[in-house]
C-alpha positions in Angstrom: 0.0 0.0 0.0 1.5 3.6 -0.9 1.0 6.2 1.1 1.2 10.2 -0.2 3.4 12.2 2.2 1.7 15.9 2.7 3.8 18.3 0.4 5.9 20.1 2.3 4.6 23.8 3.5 5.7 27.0 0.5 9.0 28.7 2.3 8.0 32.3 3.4 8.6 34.9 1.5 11.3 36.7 3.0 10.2 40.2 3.4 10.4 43.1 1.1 12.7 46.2 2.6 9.7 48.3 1.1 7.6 46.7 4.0 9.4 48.7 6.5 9.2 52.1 4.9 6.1 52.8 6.1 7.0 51.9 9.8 9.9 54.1 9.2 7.4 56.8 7.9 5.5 56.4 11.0 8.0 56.7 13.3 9.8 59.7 11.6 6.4 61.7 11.9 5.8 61.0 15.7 9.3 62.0 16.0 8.5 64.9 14.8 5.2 65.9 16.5 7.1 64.8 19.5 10.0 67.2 19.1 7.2 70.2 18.2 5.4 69.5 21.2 9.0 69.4 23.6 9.4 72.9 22.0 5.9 74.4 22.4 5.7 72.9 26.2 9.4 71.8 27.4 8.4 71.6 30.7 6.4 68.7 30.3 9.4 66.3 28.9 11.4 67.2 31.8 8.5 66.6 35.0 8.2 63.3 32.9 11.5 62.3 32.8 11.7 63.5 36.7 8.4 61.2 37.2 10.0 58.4 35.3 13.1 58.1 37.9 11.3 58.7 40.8 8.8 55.5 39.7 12.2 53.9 38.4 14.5 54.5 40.9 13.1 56.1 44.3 9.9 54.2 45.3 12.0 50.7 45.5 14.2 52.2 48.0 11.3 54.1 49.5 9.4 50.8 49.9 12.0 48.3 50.8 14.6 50.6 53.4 17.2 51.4 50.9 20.0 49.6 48.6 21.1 47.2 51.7 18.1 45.5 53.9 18.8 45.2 57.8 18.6 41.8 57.7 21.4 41.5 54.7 24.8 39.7 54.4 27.1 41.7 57.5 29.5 43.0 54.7 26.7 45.0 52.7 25.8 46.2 56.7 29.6 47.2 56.8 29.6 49.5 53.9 26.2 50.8 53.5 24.6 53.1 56.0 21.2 53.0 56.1 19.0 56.2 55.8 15.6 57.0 57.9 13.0 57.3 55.6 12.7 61.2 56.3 16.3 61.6 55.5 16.1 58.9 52.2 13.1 61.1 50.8 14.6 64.3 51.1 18.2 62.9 49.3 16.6 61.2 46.6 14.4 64.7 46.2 17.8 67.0 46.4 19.2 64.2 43.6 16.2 64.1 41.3 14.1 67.2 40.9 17.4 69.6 39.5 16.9 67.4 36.7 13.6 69.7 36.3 16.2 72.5 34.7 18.5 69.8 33.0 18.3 71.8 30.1 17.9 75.0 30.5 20.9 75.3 33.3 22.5 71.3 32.6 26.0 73.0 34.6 24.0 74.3 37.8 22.2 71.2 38.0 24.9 68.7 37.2 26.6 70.5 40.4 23.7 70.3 42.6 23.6 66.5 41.6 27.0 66.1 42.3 26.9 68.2 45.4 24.2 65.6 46.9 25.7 62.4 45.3 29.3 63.2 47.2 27.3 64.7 50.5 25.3 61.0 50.7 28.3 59.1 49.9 30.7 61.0 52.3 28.2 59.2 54.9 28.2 56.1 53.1 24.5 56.0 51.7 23.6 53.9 48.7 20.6 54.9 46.7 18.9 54.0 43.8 18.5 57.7 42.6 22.1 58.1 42.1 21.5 57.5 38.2 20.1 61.4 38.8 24.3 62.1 38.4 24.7 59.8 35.2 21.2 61.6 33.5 23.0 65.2 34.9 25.9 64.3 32.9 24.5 63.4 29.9 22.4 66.6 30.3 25.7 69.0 30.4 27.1 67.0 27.3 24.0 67.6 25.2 23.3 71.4 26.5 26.3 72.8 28.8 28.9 74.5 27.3 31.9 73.0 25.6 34.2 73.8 28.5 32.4 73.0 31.2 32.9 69.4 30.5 36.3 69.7 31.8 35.2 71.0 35.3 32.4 68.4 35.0 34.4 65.2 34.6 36.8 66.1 37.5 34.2 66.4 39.7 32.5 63.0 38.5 36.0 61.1 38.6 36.5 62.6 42.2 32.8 61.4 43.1 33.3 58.1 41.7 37.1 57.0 43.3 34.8 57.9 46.8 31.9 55.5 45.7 34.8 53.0 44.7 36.3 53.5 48.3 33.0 53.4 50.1 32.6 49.7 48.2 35.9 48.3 48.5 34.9 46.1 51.3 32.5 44.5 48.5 34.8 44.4 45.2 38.1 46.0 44.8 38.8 49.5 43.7 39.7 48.8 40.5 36.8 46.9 39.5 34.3 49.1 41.1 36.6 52.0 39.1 36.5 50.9 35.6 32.3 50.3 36.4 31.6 53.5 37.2 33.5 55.7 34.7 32.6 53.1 32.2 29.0 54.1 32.8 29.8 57.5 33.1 32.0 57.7 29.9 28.7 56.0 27.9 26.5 58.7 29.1 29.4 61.6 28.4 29.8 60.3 24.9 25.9 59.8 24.5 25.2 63.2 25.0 28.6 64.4 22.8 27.6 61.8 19.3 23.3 63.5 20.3 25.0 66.8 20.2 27.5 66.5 16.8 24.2 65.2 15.0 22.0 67.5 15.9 24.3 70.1 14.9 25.2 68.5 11.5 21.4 68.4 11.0 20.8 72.2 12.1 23.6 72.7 9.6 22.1 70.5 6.8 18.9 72.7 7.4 20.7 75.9 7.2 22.4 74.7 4.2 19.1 73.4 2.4 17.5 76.8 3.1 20.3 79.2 2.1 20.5 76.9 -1.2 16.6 77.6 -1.6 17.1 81.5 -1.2 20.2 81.4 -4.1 18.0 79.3 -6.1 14.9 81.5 -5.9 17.4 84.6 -6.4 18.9 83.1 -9.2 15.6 82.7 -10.2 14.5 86.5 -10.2 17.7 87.6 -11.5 17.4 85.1 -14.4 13.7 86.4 -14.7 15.4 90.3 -14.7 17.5 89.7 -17.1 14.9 88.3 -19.6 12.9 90.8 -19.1 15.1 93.0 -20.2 16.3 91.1 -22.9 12.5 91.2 -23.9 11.6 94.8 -23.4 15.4 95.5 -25.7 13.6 93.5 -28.4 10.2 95.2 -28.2 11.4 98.5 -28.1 13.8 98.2 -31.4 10.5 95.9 -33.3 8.3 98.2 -32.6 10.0 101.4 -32.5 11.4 100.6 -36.1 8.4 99.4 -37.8 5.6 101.5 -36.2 7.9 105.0 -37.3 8.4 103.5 -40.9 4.3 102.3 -41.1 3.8 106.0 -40.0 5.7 107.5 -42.7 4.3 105.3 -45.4 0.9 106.1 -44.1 1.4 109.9 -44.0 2.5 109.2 -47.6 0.1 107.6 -48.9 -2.7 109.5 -47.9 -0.6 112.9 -49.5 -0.7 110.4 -52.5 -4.5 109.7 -52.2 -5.4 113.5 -51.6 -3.5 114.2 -54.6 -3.9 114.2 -58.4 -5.2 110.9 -59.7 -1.4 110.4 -61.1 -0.2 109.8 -57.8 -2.6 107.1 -57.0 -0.1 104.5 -58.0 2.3 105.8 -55.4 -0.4 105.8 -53.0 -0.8 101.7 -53.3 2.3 101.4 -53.1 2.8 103.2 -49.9 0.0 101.1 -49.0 1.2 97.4 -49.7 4.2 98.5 -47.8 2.3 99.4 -44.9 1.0 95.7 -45.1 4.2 94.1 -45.7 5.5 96.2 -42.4 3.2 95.5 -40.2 3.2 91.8 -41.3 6.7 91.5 -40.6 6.7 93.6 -37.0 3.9 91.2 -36.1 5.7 88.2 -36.5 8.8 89.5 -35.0 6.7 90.3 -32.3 5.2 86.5 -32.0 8.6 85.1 -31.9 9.8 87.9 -29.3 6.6 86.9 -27.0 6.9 82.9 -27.5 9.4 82.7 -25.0 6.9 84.3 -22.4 5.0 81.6 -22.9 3.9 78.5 -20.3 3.9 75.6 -22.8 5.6 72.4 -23.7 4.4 72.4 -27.4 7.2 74.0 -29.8 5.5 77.5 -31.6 5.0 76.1 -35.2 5.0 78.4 -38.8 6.3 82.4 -38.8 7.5 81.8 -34.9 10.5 80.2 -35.6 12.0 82.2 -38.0 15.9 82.9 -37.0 16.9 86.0 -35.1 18.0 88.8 -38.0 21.6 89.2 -38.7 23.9 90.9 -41.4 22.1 89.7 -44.6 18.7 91.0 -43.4 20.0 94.8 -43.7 19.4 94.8 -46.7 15.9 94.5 -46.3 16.3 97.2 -43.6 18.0 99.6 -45.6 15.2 99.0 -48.6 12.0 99.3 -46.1 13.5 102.8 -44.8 14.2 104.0 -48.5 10.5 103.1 -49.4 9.3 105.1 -46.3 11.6 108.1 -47.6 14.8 108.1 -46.2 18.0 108.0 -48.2 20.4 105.3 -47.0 23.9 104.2 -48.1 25.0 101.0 -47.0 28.3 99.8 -47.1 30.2 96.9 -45.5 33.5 95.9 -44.9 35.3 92.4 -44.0 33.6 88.7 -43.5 30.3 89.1 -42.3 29.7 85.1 -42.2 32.2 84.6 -40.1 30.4 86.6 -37.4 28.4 85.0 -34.4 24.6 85.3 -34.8 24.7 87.5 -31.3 27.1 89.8 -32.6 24.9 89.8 -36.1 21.7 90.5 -34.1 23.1 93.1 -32.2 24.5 95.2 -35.2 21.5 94.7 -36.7 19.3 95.9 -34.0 21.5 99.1 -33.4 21.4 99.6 -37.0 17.7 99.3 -36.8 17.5 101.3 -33.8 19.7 104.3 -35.7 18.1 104.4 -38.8 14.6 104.3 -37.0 15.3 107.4 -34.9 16.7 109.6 -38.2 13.5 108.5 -39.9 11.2 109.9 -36.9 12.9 112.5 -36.2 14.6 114.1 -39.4 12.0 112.8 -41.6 11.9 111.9 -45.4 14.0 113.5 -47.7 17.8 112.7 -45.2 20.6 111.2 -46.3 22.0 108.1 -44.0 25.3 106.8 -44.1 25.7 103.3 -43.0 29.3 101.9 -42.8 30.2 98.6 -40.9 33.9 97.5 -40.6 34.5 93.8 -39.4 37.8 93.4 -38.2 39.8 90.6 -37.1 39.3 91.1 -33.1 36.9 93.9 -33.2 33.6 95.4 -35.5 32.8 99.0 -35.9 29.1 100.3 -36.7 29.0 104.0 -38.0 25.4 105.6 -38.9 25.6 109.3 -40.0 22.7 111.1 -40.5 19.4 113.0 -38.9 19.2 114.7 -35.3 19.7 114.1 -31.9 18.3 110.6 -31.0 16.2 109.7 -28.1 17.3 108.5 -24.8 15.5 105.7 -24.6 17.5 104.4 -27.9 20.4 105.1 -26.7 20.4 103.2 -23.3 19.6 100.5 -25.7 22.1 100.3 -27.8 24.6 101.1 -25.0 23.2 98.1 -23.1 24.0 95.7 -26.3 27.3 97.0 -26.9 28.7 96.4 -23.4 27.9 92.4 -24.1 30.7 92.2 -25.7 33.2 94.8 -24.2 32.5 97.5 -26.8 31.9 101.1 -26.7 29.4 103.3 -28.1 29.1 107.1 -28.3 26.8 109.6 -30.1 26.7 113.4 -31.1 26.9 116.0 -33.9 28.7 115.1 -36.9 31.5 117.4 -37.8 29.7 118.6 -41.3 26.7 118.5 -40.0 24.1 115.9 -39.0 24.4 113.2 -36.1 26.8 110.5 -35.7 26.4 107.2 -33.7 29.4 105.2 -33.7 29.7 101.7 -31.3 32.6 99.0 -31.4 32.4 94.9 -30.5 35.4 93.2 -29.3 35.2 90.0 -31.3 37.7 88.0 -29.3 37.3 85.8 -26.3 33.8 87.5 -25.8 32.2 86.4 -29.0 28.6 84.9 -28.0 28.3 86.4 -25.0 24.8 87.8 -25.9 
């Protein structure tokens, strides 16, 4: 006859370390409501702990006579004394309750421990509340004062070598010795490794926040600075195009108004119009698209490249249409040339060449000269009044990206003269 053996039982699973990180979880956030509540009432931590030793450490010896019982072995009789119960209440009070201001004065307290322990020793008492010392200790190295440790552990060695004394009808010296200051170097280095981590955490914190406050800085400043950027870019768009749509509109309705000859010039001053506000528009969506909250790429006119060197051209023919007469001339390798550097000759070119058009009008001769060197570029345009302020700050602000100058004022033969240089060595890009 066979007989089926029952399978044996599946092992268990051993368990995941993602079990735990809830526990962990847990106990970080009571730490933490525990640690805002020692702050809001500290008082209340402290008449625990001062309850806890009492229950611990004080109502044994309260209820039994003391460390040594009458009736014990003659050599405990020997080296104990035993207390009245009057006297035992009001030492193990003395011992315990300065641990009330552990922490707000650990040095006064660790001496009124220590003044008791070595008082009730010196009569060769033994209590149970003579941990109070130890808890003292460990209170000074967590809250006292670097220094006073030194003062501190004098007077504990000095207490101890008594205690060892007082016992040395029990165990030897050494052994009672090497006890002792072992449990009283634990509770010294205790409080010392609570109090390097709790400073290394108050520094971490410090740290984190002062890295918050750069980063939200770096932040604005960031946020400045393209603003600017921005508000360079509108001003030159829209100053240029809206003082040449002016012109041509002015023009064409002197056109209209006129003889029926002139009606041709009139549509033509109006398609321009078109064409100019068509491309200040989408100059203007491409200046704005980087304002704008989205993931999704700007499609069609938006991503046309930044203008450069080859677009003046088209510059130069837009302000002859509106009435200005401009002579363009260019010297050196204009390929070679960063697209920043490209965009900012072009937009002070623009920004020159706007500001003769509004304010010498139709009718004035410009002279446009650009000189590209091997380490530096010169701009010159010559021609029209005084320009505005605004302008100027401008193309002062674009010129010192890349270490140049720029001045302006009356020509010598008349006429006004804006003049600006770009370093084109180590500081090529910088825009």
């Amino acid at each position: 006859m066979t007989t089926l053996s029952p399978a044996p039982a599946p092992a268990a699973a051993p368990e995941e370390p993602g079990a735990i990180a809830p526990l962990v979880a847990r106990l970080g956030r009571a730490g933490r409501r525990l640690r805002g509540a020692d702050l809001a009432r500290p008082w209340v931590l402290d008449t625990a702990l001062v309850a806890v030793v009492f229950l611990m450490f004080c109502l044994p010896d309260l209820l039994h006579g003391g460390v040594v019982d009458a009736d014990g072995p003659r050599r405990f009789r020997l080296a104990f004394t035993r207390l009245p119960l009057a006297a035992m209440l009001a030492a193990q009070a003395a011992l315990v309750l300065p641990l009330l201001w552990r922490r707000r004065r650990p040095a006064p307290a660790f001496a009124a421990v220590a003044a008791v322990f070595v008082l009730q020793w010196a009569v060769g008492a033994a209590l149970h509340a003579d941990v109070a010392l130890f808890i003292a200790l460990y209170s000074l190295a967590l809250h006292g004062r670097p220094r006073q440790l030194l003062w501190a552990c004098a007077v504990m060695t000095a207490a101890l070598a008594l205690v060892a004394v007082r016992v040395s009808v029990v165990v030897s010296v050494a052994d009672a010795l090497f006890f002792l200051l072992s449990t009283a170097t634990a509770a010294l280095t205790l409080g010392l490794v609570i109090r390097i981590r709790r400073a290394q955490l108050a520094a971490l914190r410090d740290r984190a926040a002062r890295l918050e406050t750069e980063r939200d800085q770096r932040s604005r400043l960031a946020a400045a600075a393209e603003r600017a950027r921005v508000a360079r870019e509108m001003h030159d768009i829209v100053g240029h195009h809206l003082s040449v749509v002016i012109t041509l509109a002015d023009a064409g309705a002197c056109a209209t108004a006129g003889a029926a000859a002139e009606s041709g010039r009139g549509a033509e001053a109006l398609r321009l119009i078109g064409g100019t506000g068509r491309q200040a528009l989408g100059e203007l969506r491409r200046v704005l698209g980087v304002l704008r909250d989205t993931d999704a790429p700007p499609a069609g006119p938006q991503l046309s490249p930044q203008p450069g060197l080859a677009d003046l051209d088209a510059l130069c023919h837009g302000v002859r249409a509106a009435g200005l007469d401009v002579v363009y001339r260019t010297a050196g390798k204009a390929e070679a040339l960063d697209e920043g550097v490209q965009l900012t000759v072009y937009r002070i070119v623009q920004e020159a060449v706007t500001n003769t058009l509004k304010h010498a009008g139709a009718g004035t001769r410009v002279d446009l000269a650009i000189d590209i060197g091997a380490d530096r570029l010169g701009i010159q345009v010559r021609g029209g009044r005084r320009h505005d302020g605004q302008g100027l700050l401008g193309m002062r602000e674009r010129v010192a990206l890349y270490g140049g100058h720029l001045s302006a004022g009356p020509a010598p033969g008349g006429g006004w003269t804006v003049a600006a240089t770009l370093e084109l060595g180590p500081r090529e890009g910088a825009a």
